[in-house]
C-alpha positions as CSV (number, residue, x, y, z in Angstrom):
1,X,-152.1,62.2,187.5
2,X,-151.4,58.4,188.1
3,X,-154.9,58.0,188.4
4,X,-156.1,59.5,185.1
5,X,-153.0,57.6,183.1
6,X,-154.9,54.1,185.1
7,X,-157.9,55.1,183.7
8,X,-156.7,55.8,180.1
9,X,-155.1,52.2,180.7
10,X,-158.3,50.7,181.1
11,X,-160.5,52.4,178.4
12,X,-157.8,51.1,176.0
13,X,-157.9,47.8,177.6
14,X,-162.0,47.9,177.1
15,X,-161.9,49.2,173.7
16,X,-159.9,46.8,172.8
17,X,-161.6,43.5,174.5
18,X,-165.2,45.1,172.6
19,X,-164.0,45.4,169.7
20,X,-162.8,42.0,170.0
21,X,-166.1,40.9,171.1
22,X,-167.9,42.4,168.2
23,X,-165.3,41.0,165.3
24,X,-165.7,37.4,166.9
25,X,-169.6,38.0,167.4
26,X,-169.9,39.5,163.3
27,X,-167.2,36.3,162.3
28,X,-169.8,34.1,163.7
29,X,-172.9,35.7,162.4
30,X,-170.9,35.2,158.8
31,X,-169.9,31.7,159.3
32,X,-173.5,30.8,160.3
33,X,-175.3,33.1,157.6
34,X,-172.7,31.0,155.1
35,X,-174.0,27.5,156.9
36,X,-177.9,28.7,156.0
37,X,-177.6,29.6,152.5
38,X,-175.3,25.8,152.2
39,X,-178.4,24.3,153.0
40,X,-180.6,26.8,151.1
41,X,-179.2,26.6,148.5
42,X,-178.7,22.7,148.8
43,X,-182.5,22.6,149.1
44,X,-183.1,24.5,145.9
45,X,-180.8,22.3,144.0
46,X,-182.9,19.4,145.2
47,X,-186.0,20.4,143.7
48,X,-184.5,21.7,140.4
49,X,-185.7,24.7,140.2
50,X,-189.0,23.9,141.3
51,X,-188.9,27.2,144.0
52,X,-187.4,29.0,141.4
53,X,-191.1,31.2,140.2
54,X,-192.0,31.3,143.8
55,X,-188.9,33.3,144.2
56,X,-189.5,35.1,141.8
57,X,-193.0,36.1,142.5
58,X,-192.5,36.7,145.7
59,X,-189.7,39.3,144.9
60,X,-191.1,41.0,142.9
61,X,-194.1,41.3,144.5
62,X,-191.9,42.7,147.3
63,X,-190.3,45.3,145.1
64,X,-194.5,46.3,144.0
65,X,-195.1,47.2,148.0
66,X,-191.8,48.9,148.1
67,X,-192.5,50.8,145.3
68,X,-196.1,51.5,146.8
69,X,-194.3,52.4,150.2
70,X,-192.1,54.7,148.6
71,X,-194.0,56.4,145.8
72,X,-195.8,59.2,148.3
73,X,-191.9,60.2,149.9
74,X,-190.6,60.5,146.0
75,X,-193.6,62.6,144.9
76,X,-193.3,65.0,148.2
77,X,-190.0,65.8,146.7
78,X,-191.4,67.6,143.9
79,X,-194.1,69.9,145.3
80,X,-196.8,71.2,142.7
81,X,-195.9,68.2,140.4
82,X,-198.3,65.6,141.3
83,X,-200.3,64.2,138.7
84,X,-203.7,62.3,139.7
85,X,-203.7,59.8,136.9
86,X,-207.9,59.7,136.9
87,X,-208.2,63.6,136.0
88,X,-206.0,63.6,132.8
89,X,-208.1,64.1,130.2
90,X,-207.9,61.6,127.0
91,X,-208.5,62.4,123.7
92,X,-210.8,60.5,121.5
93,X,-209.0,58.1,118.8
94,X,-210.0,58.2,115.6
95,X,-207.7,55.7,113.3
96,X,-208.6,57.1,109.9
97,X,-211.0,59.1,108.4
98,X,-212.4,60.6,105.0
99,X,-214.0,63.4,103.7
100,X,-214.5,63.0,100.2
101,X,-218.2,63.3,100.5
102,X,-218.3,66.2,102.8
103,X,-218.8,63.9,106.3
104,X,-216.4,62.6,108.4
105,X,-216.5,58.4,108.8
106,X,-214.9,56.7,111.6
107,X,-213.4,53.5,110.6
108,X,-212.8,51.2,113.7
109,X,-210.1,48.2,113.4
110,X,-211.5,45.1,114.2
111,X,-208.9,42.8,116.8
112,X,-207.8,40.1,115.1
113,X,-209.5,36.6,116.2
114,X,-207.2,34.4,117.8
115,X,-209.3,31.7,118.2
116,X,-212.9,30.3,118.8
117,X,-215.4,33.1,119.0
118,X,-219.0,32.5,120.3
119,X,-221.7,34.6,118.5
120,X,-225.5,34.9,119.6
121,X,-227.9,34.2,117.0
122,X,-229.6,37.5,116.3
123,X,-233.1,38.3,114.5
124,X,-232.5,38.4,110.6
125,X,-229.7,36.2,110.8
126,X,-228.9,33.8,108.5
127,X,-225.6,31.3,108.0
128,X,-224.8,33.5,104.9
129,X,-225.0,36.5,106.7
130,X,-222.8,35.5,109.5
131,X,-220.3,33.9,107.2
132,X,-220.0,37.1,105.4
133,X,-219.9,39.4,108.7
134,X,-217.4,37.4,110.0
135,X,-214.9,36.8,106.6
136,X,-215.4,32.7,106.2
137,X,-217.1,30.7,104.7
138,X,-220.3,29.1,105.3
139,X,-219.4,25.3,105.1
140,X,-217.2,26.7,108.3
141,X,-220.0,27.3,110.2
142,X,-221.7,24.3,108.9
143,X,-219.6,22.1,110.2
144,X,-218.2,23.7,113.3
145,X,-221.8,23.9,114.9
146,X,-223.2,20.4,113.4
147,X,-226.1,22.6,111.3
148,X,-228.3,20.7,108.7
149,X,-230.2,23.0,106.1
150,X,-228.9,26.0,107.6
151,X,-231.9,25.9,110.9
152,X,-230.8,28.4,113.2
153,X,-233.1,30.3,115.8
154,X,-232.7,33.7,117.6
155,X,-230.8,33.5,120.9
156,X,-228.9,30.3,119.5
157,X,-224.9,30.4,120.4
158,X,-222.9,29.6,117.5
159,X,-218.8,28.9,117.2
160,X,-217.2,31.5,114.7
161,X,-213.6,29.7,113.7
162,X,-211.3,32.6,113.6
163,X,-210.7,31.7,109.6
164,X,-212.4,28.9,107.2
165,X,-211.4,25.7,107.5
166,X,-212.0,23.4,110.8
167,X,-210.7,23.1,114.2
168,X,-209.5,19.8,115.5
169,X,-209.7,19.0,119.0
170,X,-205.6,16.6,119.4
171,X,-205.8,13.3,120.4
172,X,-203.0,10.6,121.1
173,X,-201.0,9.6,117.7
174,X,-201.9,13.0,115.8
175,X,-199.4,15.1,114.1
176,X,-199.8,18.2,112.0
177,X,-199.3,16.0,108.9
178,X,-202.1,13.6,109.9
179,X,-204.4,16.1,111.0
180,X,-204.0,18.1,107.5
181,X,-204.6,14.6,105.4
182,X,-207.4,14.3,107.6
183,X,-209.2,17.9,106.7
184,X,-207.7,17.6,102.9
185,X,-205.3,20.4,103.9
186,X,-201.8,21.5,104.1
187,X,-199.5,20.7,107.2
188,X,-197.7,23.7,106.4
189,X,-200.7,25.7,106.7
190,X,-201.3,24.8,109.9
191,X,-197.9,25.6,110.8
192,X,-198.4,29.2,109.7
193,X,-201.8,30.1,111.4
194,X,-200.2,32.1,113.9
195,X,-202.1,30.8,116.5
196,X,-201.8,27.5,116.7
197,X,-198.9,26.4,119.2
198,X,-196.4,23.4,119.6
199,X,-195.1,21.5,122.7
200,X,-191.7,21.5,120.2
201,X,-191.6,24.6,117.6
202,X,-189.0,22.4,115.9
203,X,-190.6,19.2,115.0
204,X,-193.8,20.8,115.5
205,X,-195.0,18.7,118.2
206,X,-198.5,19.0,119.7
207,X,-200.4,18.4,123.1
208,X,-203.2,15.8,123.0
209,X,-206.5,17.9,124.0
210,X,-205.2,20.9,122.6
211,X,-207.4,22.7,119.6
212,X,-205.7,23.6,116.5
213,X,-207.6,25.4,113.3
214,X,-206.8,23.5,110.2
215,X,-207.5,26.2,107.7
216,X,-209.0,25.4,104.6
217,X,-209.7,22.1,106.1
218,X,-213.0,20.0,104.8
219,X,-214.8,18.0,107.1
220,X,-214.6,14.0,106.6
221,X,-217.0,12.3,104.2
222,X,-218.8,15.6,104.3
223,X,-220.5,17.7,100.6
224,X,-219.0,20.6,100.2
225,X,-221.1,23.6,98.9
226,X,-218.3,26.0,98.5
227,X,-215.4,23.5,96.7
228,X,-211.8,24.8,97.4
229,X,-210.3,24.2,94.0
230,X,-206.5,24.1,94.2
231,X,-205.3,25.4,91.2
232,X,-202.1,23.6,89.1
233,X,-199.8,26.3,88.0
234,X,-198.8,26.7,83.9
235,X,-195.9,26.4,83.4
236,X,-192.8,28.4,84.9
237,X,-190.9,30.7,82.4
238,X,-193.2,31.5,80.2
239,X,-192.8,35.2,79.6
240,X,-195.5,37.3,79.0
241,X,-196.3,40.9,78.4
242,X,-193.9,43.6,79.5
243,X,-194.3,44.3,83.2
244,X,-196.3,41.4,84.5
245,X,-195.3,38.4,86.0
246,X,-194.6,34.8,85.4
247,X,-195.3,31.7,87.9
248,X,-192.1,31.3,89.5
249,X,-192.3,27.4,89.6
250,X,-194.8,24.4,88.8
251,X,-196.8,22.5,91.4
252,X,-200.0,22.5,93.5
253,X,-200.9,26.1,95.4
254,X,-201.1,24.4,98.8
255,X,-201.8,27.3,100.6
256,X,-203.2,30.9,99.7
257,X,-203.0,34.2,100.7
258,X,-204.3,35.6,103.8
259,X,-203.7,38.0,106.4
260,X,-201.5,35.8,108.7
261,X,-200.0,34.3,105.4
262,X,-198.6,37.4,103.2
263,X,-198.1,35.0,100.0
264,X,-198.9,32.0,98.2
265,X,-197.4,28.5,98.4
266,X,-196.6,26.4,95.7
267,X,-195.8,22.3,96.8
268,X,-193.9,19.8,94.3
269,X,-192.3,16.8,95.6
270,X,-190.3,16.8,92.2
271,X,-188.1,19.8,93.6
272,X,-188.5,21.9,90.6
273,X,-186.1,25.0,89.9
274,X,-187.7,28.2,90.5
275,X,-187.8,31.1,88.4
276,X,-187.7,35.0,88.8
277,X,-191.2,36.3,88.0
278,X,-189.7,39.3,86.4
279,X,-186.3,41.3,85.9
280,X,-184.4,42.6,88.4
281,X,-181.5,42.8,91.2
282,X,-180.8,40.5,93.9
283,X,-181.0,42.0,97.2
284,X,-180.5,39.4,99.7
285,X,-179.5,35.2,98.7
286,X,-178.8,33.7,102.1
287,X,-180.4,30.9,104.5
288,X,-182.0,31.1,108.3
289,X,-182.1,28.2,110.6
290,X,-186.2,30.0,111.0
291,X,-188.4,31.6,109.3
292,X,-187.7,32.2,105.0
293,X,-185.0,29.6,105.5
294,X,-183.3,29.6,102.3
295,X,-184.5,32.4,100.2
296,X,-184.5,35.6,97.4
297,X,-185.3,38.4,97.5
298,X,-185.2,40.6,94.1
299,X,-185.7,43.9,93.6
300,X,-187.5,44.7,89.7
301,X,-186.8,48.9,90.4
302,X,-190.6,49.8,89.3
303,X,-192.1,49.7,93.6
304,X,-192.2,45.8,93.3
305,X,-190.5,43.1,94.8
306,X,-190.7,39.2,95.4
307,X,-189.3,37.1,98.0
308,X,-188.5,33.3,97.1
309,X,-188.3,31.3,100.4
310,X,-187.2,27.5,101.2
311,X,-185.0,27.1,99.1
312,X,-182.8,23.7,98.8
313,X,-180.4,25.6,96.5
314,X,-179.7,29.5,95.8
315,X,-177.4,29.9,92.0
316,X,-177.8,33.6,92.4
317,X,-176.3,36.1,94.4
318,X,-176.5,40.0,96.3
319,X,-176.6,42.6,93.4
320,X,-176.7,40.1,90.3
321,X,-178.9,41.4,87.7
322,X,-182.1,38.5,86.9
323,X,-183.6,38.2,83.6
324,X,-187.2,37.3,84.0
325,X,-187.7,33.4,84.1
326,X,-183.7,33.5,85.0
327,X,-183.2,30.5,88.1
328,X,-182.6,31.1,91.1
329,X,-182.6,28.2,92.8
330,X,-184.0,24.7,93.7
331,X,-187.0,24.2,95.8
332,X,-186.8,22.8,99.1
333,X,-187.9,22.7,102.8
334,X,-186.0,24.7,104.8
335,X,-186.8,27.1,107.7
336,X,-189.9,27.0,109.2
337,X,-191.5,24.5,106.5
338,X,-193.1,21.2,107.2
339,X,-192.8,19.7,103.2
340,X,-190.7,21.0,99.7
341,X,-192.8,24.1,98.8
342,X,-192.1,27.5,97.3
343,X,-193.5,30.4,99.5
344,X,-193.7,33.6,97.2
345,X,-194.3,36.9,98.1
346,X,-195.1,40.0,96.2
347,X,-195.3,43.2,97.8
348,X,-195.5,46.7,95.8
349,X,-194.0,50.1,97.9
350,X,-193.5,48.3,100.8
351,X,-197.5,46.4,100.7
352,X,-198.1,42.8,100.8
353,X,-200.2,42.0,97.7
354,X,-201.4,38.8,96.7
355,X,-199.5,37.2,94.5
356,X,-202.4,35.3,92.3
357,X,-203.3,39.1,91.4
358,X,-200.5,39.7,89.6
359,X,-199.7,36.1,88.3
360,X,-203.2,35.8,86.8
């Protein structure tokens, strides 16, 4: 008996000297894991953030093989519901079709062009023909390839701009104001091509050796065979038949409509007042630090509506009922605008239409 109450003694005694053992070993193991991350974390400090996508890449490309690892345990878990992704079946896309005639036409959506597109000279081409296939004009193509009297030969790569106008390779000193007096254009339009980027989407800053499309842009001491006339607007307020539209403002249309640009600018450095282009209710009267900036938006309760953006000044307000020629507000720069313009916008059921159809 005095042996087995020794022995329970000394088990006690051991548990208790392990267990001490293992708290002081785990205490260390702590103190030194807290020492290593000091000095990682030290380290990444240092370099400001310089590890930081390393990190990141290399996590998650750790998570990937987990994932990978794991994927054939988790599917086992649901016998009979394996799917093998390359035997589904997918059915053909067909984005819109007609049948007024009897037959069935597939219309296919073309991708929007970003940016420079190279195009091989095919037999029966012409400059007119590619202009026209590809929705500019042929000064554009002109000018972008160096072509005199049009001489172009089968098998010949050309440079399709993505819209007329030019591009403009950035050198040291350029801004998008000096680019646009450069090409005869507008600085705001480059600002709107939606592909065109900026070191500083603020001030509009660009990188030297970057490209940027000027649209509508003429090339230098260059004849033009297709003029751009920029029309001069009658005067605002003059009210015309029932239902149709007057200009909202006076001033130079700086910049047209086009499908990155739902509406039509109207520059004046006088900072006239602008006018509602027909009757109706105020639905929104309110500025953004982006975008609109200051702006309108009526509603003239027939489908149609007009937006009235960059405004300086806004005299109307949410639900006020507008005569047509009736002021809104004062033209400005503000949002995303690089000089005092009006941007107007028409749209009909929801539709973007251009405003110089209606205004006519």
């Amino acid at each position: 008996m005095e042996d087995i109450l020794v022995f329970v003694d000394e088990l006690k005694h051991f548990f208790f000297d392990f267990g001490n053992y293992i708290f002081k070993k785990f205490h260390i193991s702590l103190i030194r894991f807290e020492e290593g991350k000091g000095i990682f974390v030290t380290a990444l400090y240092k370099q400001r953030g310089k590890l930081s996508r390393k990190l990141i890449h290399t996590g998650m490309a750790g998570l990937a093989g987990l994932g990978v690892v794991i994927a054939p345990v988790i599917a086992q878990e649901f016998p009979g519901k394996s799917v093998n992704p390359w035997e589904i079946e997918t059915p053909p896309q067909v984005l819109s079709a007609t049948t007024e005639t009897g037959e069935i036409e597939t219309l296919v959506s073309e991708k929007v062009r970003d940016g420079i597109k190279e195009y091989k000279v095919e037999e029966g081409d012409t400059v007119a023909s590619i202009a026209k296939k590809f929705g500019i004009d042929e000064d554009t193509i002109r000018w972008q390839n160096n072509l005199s009297r049009d001489k172009i030969k089968i098998g010949q790569t050309l440079q399709i701009l993505p819209v007329s106008g030019m591009a403009h390779k950035v050198a040291k000193g350029d801004t998008v104001y000096s680019i646009a007096k450069k090409y005869d254009s507008s600085p705001q339009a480059i600002v709107d091509f939606p592909f065109n980027s900026f070191s500083n989407d603020e001030t509009f800053e660009l990188a030297i050796g970057q490209i940027v499309i000027v649209p509508d842009g003429v090339k230098p001491k260059e004849a033009v065979t297709s003029p751009r006339i920029r029309q001069i607007t009658p005067d605002a307020g003059v009210v015309v038949a029932s239902g149709q539209f007057v200009w909202p403002t006076q001033g130079t249309i700086s910049q047209n409509f086009a499908w990155y640009h739902p509406g039509t600018d109207i520059a004046n450095r006088g900072l006239p007042n602008v006018l509602a282009a027909d009757s109706g209710k105020v639905t929104y009267a309110g500025c953004l630090t982006y975008g609109y900036g200051c702006h309108v938006r009526i509603d003239h309760n027939n489908g149609y509506t007009t937006l009235y953006a960059h405004l300086s000044q806004i005299y109307v307000k949410v639900g006020q009922s507008i005569a047509r020629g009736s002021s809104l507000g004062k033209m400005g720069s503000t949002g995303r605008s690089t000089g005092p313009h009006l941007h107007f916008e028409v749209a009909k059921n929801g539709v973007k239409l251009n405003p110089l159809s209606i205004l006519r």
